[in-house]
C-alpha positions in Angstrom: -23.0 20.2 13.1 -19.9 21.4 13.6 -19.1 25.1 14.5 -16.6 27.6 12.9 -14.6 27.2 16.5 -14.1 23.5 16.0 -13.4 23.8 12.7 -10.6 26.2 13.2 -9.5 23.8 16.7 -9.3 21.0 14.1 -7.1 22.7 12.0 -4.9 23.9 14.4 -4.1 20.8 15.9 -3.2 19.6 12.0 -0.6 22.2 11.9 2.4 20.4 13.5 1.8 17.3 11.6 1.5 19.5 8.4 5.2 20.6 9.7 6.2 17.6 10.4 4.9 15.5 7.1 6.0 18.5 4.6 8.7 17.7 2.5 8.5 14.3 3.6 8.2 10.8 1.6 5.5 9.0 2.5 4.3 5.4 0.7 1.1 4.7 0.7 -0.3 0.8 -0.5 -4.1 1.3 -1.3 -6.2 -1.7 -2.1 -8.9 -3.9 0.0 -12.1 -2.3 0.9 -11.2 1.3 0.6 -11.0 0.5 -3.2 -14.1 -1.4 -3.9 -16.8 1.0 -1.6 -17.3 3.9 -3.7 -17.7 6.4 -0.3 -14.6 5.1 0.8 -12.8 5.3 -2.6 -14.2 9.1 -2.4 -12.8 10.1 1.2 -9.1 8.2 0.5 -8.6 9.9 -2.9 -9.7 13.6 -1.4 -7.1 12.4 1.8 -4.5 11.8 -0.8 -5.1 15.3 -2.9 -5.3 17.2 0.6 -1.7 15.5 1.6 -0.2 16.1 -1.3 -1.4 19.6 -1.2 0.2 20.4 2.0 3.6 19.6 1.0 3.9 15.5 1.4 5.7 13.9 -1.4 2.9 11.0 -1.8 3.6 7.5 -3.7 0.8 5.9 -4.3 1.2 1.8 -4.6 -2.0 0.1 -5.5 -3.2 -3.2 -5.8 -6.7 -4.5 -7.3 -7.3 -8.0 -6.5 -11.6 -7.3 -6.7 -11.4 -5.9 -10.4 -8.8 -9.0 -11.5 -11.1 -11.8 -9.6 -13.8 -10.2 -11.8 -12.3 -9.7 -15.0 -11.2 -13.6 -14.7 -14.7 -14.6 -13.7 -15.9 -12.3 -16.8 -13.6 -15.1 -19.2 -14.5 -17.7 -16.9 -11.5 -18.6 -14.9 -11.1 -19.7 -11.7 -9.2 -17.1 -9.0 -7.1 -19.4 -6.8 -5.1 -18.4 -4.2 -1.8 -20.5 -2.8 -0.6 -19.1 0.8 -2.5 -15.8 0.0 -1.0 -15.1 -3.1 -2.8 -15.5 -6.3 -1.7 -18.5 -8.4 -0.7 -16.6 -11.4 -0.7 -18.6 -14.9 0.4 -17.0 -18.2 -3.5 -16.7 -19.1 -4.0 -15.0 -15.3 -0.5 -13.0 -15.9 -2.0 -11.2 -19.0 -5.3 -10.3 -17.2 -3.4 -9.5 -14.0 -1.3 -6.9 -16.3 -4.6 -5.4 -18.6 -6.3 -5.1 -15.4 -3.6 -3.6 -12.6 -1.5 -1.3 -15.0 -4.6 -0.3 -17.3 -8.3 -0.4 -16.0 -7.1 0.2 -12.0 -3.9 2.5 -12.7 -5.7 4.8 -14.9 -8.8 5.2 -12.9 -6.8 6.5 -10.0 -5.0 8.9 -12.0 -7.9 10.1 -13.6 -9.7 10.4 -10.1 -7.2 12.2 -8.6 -6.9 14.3 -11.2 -10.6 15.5 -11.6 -10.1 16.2 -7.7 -7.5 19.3 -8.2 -4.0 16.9 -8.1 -1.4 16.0 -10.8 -1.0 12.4 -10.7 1.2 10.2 -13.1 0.4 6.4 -13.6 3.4 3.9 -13.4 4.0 0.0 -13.3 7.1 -1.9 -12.1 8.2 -2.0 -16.2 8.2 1.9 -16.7 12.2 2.6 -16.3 13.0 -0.8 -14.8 11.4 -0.1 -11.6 10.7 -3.0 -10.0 12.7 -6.4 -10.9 12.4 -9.7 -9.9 12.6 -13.3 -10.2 10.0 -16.0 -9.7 8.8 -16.5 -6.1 10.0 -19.7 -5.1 7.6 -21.4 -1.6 10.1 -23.3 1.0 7.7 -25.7 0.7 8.3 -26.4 -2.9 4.4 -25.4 -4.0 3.8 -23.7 -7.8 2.4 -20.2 -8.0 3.4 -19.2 -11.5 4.1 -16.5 -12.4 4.6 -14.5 -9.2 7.7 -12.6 -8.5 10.2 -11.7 -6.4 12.1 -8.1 -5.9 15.1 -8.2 -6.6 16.1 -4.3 -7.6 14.1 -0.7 -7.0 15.4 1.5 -9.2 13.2 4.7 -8.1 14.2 7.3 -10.7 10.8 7.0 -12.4 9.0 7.9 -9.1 11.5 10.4 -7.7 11.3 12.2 -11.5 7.8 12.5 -11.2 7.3 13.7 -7.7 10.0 16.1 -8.3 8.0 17.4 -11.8 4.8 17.7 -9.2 3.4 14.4 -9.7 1.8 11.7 -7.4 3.0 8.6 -8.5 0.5 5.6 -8.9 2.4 2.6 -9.3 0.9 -0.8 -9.8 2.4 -3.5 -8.8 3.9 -5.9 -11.8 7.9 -6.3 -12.4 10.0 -6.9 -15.0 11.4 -10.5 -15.2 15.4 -10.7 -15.0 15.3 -14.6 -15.0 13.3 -14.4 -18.6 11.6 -12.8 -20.7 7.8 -11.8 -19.0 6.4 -10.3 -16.6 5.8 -10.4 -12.9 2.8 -10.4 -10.6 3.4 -8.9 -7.2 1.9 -8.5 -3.9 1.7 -5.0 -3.2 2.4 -4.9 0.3 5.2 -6.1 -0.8 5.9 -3.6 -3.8 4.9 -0.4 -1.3 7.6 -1.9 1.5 10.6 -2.7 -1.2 9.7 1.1 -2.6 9.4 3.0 0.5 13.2 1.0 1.6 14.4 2.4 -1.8 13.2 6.1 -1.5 14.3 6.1 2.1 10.7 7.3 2.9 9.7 8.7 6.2 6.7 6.5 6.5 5.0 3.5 4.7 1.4 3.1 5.2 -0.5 -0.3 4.3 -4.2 0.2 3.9 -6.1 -3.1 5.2 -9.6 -4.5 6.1 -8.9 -4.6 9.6 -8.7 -2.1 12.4 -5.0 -3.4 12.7 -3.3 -5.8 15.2 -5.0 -7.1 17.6 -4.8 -9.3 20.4 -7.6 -10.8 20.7 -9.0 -11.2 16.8 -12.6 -11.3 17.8 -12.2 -7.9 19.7 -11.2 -4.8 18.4 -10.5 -3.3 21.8 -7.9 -5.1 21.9 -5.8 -2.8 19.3 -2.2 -2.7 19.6 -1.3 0.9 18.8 2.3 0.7 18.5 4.8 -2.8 18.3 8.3 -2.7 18.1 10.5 -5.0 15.9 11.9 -6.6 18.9 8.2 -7.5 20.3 7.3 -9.2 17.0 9.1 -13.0 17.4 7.4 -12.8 20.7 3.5 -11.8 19.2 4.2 -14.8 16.8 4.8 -17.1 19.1 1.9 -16.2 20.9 0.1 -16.6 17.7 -1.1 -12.6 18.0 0.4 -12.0 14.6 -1.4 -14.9 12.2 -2.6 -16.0 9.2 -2.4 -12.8 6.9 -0.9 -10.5 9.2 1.8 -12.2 9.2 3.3 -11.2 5.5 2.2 -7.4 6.6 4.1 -7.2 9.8 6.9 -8.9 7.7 7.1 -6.1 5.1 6.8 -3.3 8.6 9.4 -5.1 10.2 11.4 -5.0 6.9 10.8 -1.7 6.0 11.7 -0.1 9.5 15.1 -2.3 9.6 16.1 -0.5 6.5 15.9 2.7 7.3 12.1 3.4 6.7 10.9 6.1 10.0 7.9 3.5 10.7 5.2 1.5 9.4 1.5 1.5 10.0 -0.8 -0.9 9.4 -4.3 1.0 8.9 -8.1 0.2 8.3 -8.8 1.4 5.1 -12.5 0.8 5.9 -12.9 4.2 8.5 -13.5 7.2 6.2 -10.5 9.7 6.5 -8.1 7.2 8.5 -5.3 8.7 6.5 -5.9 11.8 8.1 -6.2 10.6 11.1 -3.3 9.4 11.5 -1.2 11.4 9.5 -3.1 15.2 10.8 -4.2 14.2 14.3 -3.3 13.4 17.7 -5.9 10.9 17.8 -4.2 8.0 15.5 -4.9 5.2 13.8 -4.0 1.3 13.0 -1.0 -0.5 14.4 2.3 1.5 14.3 6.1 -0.8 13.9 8.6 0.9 15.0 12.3 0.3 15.0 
């Protein structure tokens, strides 16, 4: 167990990151494994309701690819995926929108909410948001109805953080090249919104430990990479397959005036705080 004097050591050494983080904007994407395991659901949305009670001005941009996989198995349609993104028909679109901005949205909200927070549920249509046009592939592939940002418009978020809200956006935009609606990937989402709010960190919550070197060894971590390392990793093929798109929106997000970007295994109970509240740290850190 641990004593009183540890637990009062552990706190201490919090207190400079609570300095540091209070006041600050800090974007967090939430999806994978630490939505699906209820123990891990439990530690991320107590992380979350600690942060945000210690002064961090939290976003919260979720995803919920499980629950949409399952609701289209429920009406029995097949879940395919082109380059890692969900082919999204109209049918898919409608189920993608019930299911991210209604079943998944409001269960966060409500969570956090029984836990002691104020949290406010949002999608990319509330206030014009998030904006796009349909994603076109270089390599000339169909994926529907997937979309592209375009525009942030970040009132809605800012309003509510500034009212004492978390705001818990999921992740579909309004068309500007027609009349629907878009699906998009909220790595994505969280990078465009933390480059909008000029936030002081973007944090994308993953299934794996972070980047590594070796892919069968997770010893081989890489704690922090800078932008400037990155066309090198790639060449090496170190950053592949679907690291790739997540180092893409880091890299992005740093460029434009975002502080960093961590990539961070959403499957370790408490890596939030980890990284955010200790010196120990977490995940894969780009920095500019």
């Amino acid at each position: 167990m641990t004593s009183n004097h540890e637990r009062a050591t552990i706190l201490a050494e919090a207190l400079p990151y609570i300095q540091k983080y209070n006041g600050q904007t800090v974007v967090i994407k939430y999806g994978g494994n630490a939505m699906t395991s209820p123990a891990l659901f439990d530690a991320v949305m107590g992380d979350l309701v600690l942060l945000s009670l210690v002064g961090v001005r939290l976003v919260v941009v979720h995803g919920g690819g499980p629950e949409i996989d399952e609701m289209l198995a429920r009406v029995g349609k097949e879940s395919r995926k082109v380059r890692g993104l969900r082919y999204t028909d109209e049918e898919t679109m409608e189920i993608v929108q019930m299911v991210l901005c209604g079943k998944v949205n409001k269960n966060l909200v409500d969570t956090l909410g029984r836990l002691g927070s104020r949290a406010l549920g949002l999608c990319g249509l509330d206030g014009g948001l998030l904006k796009a046009k349909q994603l076109k592939l270089d390599d000339g592939q169909d994926i529907g109805l997937v979309g592209d940002i375009v525009a942030v418009d970040p009132r809605p978020v800012l309003d509510a953080i500034e009212k004492g809200y978390i705001p818990v956006v999921s992740t579909v935009a309004q068309g500007v090249d027609g009349p629907g609606a878009y699906n998009i990937n909220a790595d994505t989402a969280a990078s465009e919104l933390a480059i909008a709010m000029k936030a002081t960190k973007l944090v994308l919550l993953t299934d794996v430990k972070g980047l590594l070197r070796d892919p069968s060894d997770e010893s081989t971590l890489l704690p922090t990479v800078r932008v400037g390392e990155v066309p090198g990793l790639q060449e090496e093929g170190v950053i592949s397959g679907g690291m790739i798109p997540k180092i893409e929106c880091c890299v992005k997000a740093v460029n434009q005036g975002v502080g960093d970007a961590l990539i961070l295994d959403g499957r370790v109970p408490h890596s939030i705080l980890l990284e955010m509240l200790t010196d120990q740290g977490a995940g894969t850190m780009v920095l500019p």
